[in-house]
C-alpha positions in Angstrom: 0.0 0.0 0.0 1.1 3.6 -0.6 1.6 6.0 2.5 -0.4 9.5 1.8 1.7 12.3 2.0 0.4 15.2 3.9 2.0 18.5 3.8 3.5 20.4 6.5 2.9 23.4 7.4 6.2 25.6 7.5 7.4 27.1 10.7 7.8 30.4 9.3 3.6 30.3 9.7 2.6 32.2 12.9 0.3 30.0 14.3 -3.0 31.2 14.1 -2.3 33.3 11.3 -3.1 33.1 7.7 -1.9 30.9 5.4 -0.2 34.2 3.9 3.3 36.1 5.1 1.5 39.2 3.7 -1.9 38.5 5.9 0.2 38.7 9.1 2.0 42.6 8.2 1.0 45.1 10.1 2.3 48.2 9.0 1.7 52.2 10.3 3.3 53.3 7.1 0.7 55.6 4.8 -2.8 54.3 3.4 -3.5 54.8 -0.2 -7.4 55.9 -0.4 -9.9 53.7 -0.7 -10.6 51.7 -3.8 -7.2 53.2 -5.7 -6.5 49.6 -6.4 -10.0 49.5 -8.2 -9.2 52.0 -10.8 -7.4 52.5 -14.1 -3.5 52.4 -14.4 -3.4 56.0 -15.1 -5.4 56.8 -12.0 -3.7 54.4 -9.4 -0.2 55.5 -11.1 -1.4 58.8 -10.3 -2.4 58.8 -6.8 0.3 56.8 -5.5 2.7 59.0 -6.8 1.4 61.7 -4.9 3.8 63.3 -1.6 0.6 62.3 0.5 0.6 58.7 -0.1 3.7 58.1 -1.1 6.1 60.3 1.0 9.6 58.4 0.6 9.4 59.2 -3.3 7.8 57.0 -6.1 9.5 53.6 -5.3 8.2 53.5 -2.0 4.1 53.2 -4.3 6.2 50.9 -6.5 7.1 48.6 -3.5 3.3 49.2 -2.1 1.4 48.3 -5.5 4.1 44.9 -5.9 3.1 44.2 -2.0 -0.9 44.6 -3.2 -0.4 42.3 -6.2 1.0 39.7 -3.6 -1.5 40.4 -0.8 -4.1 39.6 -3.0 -2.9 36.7 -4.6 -4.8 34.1 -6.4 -8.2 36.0 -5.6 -6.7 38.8 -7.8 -8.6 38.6 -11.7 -6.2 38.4 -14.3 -7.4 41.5 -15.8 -7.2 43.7 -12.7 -3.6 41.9 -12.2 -2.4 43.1 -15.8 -4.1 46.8 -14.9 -1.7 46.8 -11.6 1.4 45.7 -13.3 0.6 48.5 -15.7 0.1 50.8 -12.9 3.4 49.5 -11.6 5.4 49.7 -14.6 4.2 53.4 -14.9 5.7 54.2 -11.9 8.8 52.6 -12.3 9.0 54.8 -15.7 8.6 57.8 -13.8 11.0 56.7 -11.3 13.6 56.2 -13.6 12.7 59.4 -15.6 13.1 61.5 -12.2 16.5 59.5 -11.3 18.0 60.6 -15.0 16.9 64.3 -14.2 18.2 64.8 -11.0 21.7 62.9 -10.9 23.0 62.4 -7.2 26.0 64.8 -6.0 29.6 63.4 -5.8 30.6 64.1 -2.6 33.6 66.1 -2.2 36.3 64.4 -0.5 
């Protein structure tokens, strides 16, 4: 007879927690508005690129759109998935466009 094999459960896994490392983060960092993530890629590239939300400069609503996109997982539609990593990739464009136009400062030694 074959054994079953059951899986087990990693103990990286708080116990009681979801099955998730994203469902156990508790952050006090800023809170996009409600529903961004429910909007067009021009809309959410828009409002996470704002000082308010995103304070620490445009990778910082990179990183928080990525940490969406994982949060939500396999519950997340295809097509909303493809409208955040457009939203995402805007970003990154206009990160990379603000990087090229204000080059960092040698420092004088």
């Amino acid at each position: 007879m074959a054994r079953k094999r059951t899986k087990q459960r990693s103990r990286s896994h708080a116990e009681g927690s979801s099955r998730r490392w994203s469902g156990s983060v508790k952050t006090v960092s800023t809170f996009p508005p409600t529903d961004t993530f429910n909007r067009d890629a021009e809309s959410i590239a828009k409002v996470m690129a704002s000082k308010k939300v995103s304070p620490k400069g445009l990778g910082s609503a990179v990183r928080m759109v990525q940490f969406f996109i994982n949060r939500a997982g396999k519950s997340l539609s295809e097509t909303r998935k493809q409208e955040l990593e457009k939203a995402k990739h805007i970003l990154q464009a206009k990160n990379k466009a603000q990087k090229k136009r204000s080059p960092r400062k040698e420092k004088a030694r």
